[in-house]
C-alpha positions as CSV (number, residue, x, y, z in Angstrom):
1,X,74.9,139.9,93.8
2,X,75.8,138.1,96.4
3,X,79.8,137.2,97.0
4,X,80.6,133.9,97.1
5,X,84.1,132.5,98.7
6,X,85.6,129.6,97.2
7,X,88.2,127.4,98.6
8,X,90.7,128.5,101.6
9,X,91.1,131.7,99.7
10,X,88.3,133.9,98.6
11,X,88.4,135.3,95.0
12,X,88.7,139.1,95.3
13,X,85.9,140.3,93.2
14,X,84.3,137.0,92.1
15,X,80.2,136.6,92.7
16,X,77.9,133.6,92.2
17,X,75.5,132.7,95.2
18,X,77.3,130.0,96.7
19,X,75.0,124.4,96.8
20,X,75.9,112.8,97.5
21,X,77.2,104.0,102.9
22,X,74.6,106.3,104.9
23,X,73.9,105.1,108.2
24,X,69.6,104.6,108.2
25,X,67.5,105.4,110.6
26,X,67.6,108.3,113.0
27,X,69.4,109.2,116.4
28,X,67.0,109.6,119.4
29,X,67.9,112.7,120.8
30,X,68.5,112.0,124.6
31,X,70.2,114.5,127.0
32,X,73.4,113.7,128.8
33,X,74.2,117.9,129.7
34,X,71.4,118.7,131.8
35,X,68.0,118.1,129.8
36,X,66.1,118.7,132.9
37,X,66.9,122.6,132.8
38,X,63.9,124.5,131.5
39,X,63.2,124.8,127.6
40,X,64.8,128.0,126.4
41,X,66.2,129.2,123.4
42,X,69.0,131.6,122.9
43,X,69.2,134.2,120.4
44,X,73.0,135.2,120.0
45,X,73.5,138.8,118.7
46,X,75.3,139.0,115.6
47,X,78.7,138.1,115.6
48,X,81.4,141.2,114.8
49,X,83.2,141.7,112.0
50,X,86.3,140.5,113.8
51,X,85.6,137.7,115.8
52,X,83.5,134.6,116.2
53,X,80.6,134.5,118.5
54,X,81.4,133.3,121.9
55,X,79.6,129.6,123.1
56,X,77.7,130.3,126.2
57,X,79.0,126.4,127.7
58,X,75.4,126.1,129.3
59,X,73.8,125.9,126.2
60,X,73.2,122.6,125.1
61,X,72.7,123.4,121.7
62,X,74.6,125.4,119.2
63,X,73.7,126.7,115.6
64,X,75.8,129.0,113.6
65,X,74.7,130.4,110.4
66,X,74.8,133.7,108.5
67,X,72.5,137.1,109.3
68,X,70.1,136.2,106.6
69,X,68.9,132.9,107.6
70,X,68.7,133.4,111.8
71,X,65.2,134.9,112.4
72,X,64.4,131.5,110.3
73,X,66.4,128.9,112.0
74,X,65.5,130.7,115.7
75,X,62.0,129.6,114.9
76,X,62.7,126.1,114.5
77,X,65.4,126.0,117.2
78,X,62.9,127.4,119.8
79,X,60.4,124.8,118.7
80,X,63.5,122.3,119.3
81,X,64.4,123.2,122.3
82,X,60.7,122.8,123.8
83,X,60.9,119.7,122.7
84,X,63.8,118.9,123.9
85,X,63.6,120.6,127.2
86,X,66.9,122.5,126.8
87,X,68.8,125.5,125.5
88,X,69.5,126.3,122.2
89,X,71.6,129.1,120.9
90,X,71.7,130.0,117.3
91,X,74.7,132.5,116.7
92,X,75.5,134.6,113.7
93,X,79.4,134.5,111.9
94,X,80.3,136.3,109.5
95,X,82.2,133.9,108.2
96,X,81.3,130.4,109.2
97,X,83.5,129.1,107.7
98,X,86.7,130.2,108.8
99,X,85.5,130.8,112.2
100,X,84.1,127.0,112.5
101,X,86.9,125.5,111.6
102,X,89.0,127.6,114.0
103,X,86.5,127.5,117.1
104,X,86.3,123.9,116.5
105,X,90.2,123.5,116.7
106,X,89.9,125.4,120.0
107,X,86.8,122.9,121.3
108,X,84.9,125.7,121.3
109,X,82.8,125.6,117.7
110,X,79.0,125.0,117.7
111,X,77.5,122.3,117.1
112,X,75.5,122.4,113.7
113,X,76.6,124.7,110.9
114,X,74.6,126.5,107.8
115,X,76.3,126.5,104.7
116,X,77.7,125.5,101.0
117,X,78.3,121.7,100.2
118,X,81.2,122.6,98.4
119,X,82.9,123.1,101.8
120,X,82.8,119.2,102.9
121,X,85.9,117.7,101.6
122,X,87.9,120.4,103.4
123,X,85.7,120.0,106.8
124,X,86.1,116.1,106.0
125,X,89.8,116.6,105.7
126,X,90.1,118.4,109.1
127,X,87.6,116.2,110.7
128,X,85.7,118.9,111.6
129,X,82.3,117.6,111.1
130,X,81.0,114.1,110.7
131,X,78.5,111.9,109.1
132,X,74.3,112.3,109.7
133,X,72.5,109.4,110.0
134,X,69.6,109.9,107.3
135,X,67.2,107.1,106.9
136,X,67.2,105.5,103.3
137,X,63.5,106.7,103.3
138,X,64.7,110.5,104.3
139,X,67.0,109.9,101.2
140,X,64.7,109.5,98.8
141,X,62.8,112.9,99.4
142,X,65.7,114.8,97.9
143,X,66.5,115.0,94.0
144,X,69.5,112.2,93.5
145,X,71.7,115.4,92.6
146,X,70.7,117.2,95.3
147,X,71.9,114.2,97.8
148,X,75.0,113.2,95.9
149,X,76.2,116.6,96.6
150,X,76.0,116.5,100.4
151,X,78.1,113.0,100.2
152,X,82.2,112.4,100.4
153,X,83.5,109.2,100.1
154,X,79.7,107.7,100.1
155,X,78.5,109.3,102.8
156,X,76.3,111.5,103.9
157,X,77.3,114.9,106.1
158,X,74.5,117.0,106.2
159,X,70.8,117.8,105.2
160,X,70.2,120.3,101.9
161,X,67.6,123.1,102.0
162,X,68.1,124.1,99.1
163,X,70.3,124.5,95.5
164,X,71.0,126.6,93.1
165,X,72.1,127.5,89.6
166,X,72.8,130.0,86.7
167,X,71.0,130.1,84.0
168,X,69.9,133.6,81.5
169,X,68.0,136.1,83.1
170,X,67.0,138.3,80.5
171,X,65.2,141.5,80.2
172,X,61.9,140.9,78.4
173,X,61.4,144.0,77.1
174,X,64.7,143.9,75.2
175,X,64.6,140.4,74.4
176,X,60.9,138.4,74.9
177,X,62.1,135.1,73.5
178,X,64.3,133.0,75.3
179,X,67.5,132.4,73.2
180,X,68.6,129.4,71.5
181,X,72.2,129.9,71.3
182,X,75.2,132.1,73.1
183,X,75.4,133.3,69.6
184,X,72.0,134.2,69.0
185,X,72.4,136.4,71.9
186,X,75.5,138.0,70.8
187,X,73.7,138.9,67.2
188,X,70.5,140.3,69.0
189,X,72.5,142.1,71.8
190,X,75.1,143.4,69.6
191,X,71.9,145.0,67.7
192,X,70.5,146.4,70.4
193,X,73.8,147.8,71.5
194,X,74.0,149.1,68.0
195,X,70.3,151.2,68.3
196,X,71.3,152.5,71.8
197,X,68.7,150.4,73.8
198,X,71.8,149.0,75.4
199,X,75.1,149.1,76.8
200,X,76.0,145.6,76.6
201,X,75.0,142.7,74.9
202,X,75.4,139.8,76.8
203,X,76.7,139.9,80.9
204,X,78.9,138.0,82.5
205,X,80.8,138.1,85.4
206,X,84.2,138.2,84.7
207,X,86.4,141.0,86.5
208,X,90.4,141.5,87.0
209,X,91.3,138.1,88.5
210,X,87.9,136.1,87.0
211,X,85.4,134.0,87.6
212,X,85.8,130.0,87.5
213,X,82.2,129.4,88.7
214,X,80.9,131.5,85.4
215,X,83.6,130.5,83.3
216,X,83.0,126.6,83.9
217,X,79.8,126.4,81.8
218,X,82.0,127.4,78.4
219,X,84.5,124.5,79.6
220,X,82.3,122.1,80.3
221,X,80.1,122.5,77.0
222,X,82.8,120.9,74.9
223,X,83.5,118.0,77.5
224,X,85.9,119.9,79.3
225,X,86.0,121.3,83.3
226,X,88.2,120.6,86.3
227,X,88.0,117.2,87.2
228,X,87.7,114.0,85.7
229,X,84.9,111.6,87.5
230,X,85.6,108.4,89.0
231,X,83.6,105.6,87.9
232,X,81.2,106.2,91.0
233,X,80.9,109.8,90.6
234,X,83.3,111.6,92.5
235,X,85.6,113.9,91.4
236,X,89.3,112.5,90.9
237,X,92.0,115.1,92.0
238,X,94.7,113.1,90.3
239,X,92.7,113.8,87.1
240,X,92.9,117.7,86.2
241,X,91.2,118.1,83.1
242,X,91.4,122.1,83.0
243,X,94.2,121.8,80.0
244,X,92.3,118.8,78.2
245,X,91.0,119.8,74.2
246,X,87.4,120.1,75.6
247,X,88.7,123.0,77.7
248,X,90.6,124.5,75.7
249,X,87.9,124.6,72.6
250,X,85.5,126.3,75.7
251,X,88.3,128.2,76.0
252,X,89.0,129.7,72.8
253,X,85.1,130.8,73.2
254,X,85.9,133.0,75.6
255,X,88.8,134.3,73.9
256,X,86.4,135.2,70.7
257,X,83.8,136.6,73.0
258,X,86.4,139.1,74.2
259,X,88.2,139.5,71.3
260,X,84.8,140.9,70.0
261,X,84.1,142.7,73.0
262,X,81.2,141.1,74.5
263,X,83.2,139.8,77.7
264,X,85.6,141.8,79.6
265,X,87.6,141.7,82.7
266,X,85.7,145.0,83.3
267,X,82.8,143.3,84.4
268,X,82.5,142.3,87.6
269,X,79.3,141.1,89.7
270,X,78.6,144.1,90.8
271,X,78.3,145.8,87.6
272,X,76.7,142.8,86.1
273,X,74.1,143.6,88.2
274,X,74.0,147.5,87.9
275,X,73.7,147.3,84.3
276,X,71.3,144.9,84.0
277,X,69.3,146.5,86.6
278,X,69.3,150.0,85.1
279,X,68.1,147.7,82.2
280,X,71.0,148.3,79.5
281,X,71.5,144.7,78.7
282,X,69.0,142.0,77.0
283,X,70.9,139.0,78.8
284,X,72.7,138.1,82.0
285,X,74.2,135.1,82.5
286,X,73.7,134.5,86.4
287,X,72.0,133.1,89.5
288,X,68.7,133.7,91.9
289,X,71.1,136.3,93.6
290,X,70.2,138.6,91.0
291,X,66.5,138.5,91.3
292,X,65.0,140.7,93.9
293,X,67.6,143.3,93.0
294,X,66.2,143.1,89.2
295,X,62.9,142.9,90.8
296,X,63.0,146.1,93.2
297,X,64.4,147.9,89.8
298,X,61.4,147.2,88.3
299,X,62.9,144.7,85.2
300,X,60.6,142.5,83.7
301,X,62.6,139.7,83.0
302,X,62.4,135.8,82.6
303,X,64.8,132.6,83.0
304,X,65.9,130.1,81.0
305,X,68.7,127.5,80.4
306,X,72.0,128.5,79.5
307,X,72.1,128.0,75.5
308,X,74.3,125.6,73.5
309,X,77.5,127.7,72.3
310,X,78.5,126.4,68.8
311,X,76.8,123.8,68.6
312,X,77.5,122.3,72.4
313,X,75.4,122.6,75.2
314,X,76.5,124.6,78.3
315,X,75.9,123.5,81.7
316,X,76.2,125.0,84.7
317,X,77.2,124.0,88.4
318,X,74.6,122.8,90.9
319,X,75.3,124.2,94.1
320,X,74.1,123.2,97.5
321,X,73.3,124.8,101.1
322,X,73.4,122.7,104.0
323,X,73.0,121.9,107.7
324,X,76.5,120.0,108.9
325,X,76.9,118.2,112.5
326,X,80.2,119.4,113.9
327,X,82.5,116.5,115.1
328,X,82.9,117.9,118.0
329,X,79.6,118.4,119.1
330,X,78.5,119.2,122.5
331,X,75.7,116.8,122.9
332,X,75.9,114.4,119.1
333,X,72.4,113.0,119.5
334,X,70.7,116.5,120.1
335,X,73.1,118.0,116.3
336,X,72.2,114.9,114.3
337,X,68.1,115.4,116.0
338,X,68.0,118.9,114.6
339,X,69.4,118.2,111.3
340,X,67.9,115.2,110.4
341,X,64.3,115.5,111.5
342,X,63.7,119.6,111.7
343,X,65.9,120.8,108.8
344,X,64.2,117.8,107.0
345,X,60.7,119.7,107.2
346,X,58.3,121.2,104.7
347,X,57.6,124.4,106.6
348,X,61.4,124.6,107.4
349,X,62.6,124.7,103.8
350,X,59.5,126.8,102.5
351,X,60.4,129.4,105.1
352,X,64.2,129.0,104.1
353,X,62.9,129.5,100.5
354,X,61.5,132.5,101.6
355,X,65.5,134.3,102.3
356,X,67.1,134.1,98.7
357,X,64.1,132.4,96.4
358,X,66.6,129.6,95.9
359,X,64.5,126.1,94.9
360,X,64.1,124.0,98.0
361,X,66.0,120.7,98.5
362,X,63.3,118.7,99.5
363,X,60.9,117.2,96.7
364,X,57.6,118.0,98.8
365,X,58.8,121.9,99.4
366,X,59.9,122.4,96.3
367,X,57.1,121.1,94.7
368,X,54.5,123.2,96.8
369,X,56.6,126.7,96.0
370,X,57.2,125.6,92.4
371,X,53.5,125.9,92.0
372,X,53.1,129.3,92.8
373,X,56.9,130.4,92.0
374,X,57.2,130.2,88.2
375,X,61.2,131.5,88.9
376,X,61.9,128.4,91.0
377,X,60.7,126.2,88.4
378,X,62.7,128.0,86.2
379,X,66.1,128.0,88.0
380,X,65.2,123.9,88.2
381,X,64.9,123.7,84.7
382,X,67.7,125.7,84.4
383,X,70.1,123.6,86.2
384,X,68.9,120.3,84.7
385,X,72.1,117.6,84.1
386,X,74.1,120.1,86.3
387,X,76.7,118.5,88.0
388,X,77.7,119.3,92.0
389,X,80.2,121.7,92.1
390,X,83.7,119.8,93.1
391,X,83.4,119.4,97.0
392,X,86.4,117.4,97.2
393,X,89.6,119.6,99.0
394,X,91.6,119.7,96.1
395,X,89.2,122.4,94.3
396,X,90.7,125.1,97.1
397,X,94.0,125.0,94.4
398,X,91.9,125.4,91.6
399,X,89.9,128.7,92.0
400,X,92.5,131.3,92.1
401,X,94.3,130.0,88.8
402,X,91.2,128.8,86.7
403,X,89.5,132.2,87.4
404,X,93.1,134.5,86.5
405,X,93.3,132.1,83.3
406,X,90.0,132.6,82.4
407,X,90.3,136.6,82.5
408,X,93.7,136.4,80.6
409,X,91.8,134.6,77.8
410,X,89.3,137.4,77.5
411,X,91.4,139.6,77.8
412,X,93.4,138.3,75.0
413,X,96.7,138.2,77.2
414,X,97.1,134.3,76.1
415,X,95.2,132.0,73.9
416,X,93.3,129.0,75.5
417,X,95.5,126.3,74.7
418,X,98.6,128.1,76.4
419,X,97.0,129.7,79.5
420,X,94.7,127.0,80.4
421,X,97.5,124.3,79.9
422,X,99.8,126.5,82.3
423,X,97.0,126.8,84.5
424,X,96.3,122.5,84.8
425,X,100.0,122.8,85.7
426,X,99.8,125.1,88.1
427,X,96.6,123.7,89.9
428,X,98.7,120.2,89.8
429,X,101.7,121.5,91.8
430,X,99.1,123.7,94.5
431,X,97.4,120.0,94.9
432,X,100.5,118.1,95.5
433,X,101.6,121.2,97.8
434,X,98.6,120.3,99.8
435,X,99.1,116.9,100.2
């Protein structure tokens, strides 16, 4: 499963993947670094483990993105660069993150960047990248969800390829019948566990220090979460909610689920996926990550929404990956050319599609690969009503403390109403640390 970092400070052990005025009308990209050089692009080797990948300063044009997507993004960055008539470079970090936002403190970062929306507010803050001009009519050929979550303060900083979503993966030949409820799950699982077709009922990432990003559905079924919304949407980080009743009756959920041992801190992703894999358990409660492993160990499975849980629907997080223009970039008009017009094509996203199976962003893709990808209509389905995972900077303070609450509740250390409340405190304080 693949290991998602949230905030400045990655959760040890916590897996999920990893995800809305716009200027209109599009930059003409025109060349003030030496367009006249001969078309050419660059293919950087992979970055080391310990360092950032070094900007040749005679390329005009800089991409950095993760191992996975760069024999995709080279293709459309050579055709770029032909079109251009200069060089482009795309470069592989292991962690663009961190290594963006340092490089670009240094004035020497690239100038486009591949990765979550949930990093914006904190790239915002910095001023590390800066807003894409994206025609009204581009706008409309993403789902409203979808565009709201590469926004910050109403406007627009990059160009989604595509989202994603948990929902239940479950193992058909343990359990053909999509569930209704978490606890019509827990009865069938618990049976199965019962007749030794199973090891666990019902997976969940969880692990020592826990899992926000798996816990949030339970939170959120009973009106709880993180943040409160602003009238327009947006997240308020003067309005923690993470200690409000909704929260705490999701929370007392998970305190029942591992007072009855169907959750436990022993799970992590990892073994999530193991189990499930060696196909022990009817029911996993997780994301498109999952798939090809389930596939290449031969499960048959299917995917469907998460359930309602006593009566209340859960929903989960809609995340989003991205294209971002640096703030620094070399050559602006060339960065906001790429993203908006390349990264906004049908045959760019399909390909994208292609590393992951995660729906595409863009209506027209995703309806073409829905049509032959029953999974990808499913995750969509799945992650109908989601709401964007917080990209505001505050949510850095709240991973580490929501996802340690949420493993003391199932582990039955605290009940909900004291641990979470201690935790809205404690998220408060790290928020006003931060200024």
């Amino acid at each position: 499963m693949q290991t998602r970092a949230y905030g400045a400070v990655a959760l040890l052990g916590v897996t999920a993947l990893a995800l809305s005025a716009c200027g209109s009308g599009s930059t003409t990209a025109s060349s003030s670094t030496g367009a006249s050089t001969a078309a050419k692009t660059t293919s950087a080797a992979a970055a080391s483990t310990t360092g950032a990948p070094v900007r040749d300063a005679a390329v005009d044009l800089v991409i950095w993105c993760d191992q996975d997507r760069k024999p995709i993004i080279d293709k459309y960055a050579t055709q770029f660069g032909q079109a251009q008539g200069i060089k482009v470079a795309v470069q592989v970090s292991t962690d663009v993150r961190k290594d963006f936002k340092d490089a670009t403190n240094a004035g020497k970062g690239p100038d486009v960047i591949v990765g979550a929306h949930d990093w914006l507010g904190e790239l915002v803050q910095n001023q590390a990248v800066k807003p894409v001009n994206l025609a009204a009519a581009d706008q409309a050929k993403f789902p409203a969800e979808v565009l709201a979550a590469t926004k910050f303060n109403g406007q627009i900083y990059g160009v989604a390829y595509a989202f994603e979503n948990i929902g239940i993966v479950r193992n058909t030949a343990l359990a053909p019948d999509a569930p209704a409820t978490f606890e019509e799950m827990v009865t069938k699982g618990t049976q199965l566990v019962k007749d030794g077709k199973a090891t666990n009922a019902v997976l969940l990432t969880v692990g020592k220090t826990g899992d926000a990003y798996h816990a949030y559905p339970f939170l959120k079924a009973f009106g709880g979460g993180i943040f409160a919304q602003k009238p327009n949407g947006d997240y308020d980080p003067a309005q923690v909610i993470v200690g409000s009743a909704g929260s705490i009756q999701g929370g007392d959920q998970l305190y029942n689920l591992g007072k009855q041992g169907i959750l436990s801190t022993n799970i992590d992703g990892s073994i999530v996926d193991q189990v499930f894999d060696a196909g022990k358990a009817p029911y996993a409660m997780t994301g498109p990550w999952a798939i090809d492993k389930a596939k290449k160990a031969g499960i048959k499975y299917a995917i469907s929404p998460l359930p309602t849980i006593a009566g209340k629907q859960m929903s989960p997080f809609l995340g989003v990956q991205m294209f971002y223009v640096s703030a620094k970039a070399k050559n602006d008009a060339f960065a906001q050319e790429f993203v908006t017009k390349y990264v906004m094509q049908k045959d760019l996203q399909i390909d994208m599609y292609n590393i992951g199976k995660r729906p595409p962003a863009l209506i027209d893709a995703y309806t073409q690969v829905a049509a032959s990808d029953p999974d990808i209509k499913a995750w969509a389905e799945a992650g109908k009503g989601a709401l964007p995972m917080p990209n505001i900077p505050a949510m850095n303070s709240v991973w580490g403390p929501l996802g340690q609450a949420t493993a003391d509740i199932i582990a039955n250390k605290e009940t909900a109403a004291v641990r979470l409340k201690a935790a809205q405190t404690e998220i408060e304080a790290n928020i006003k640390k931060a200024g």
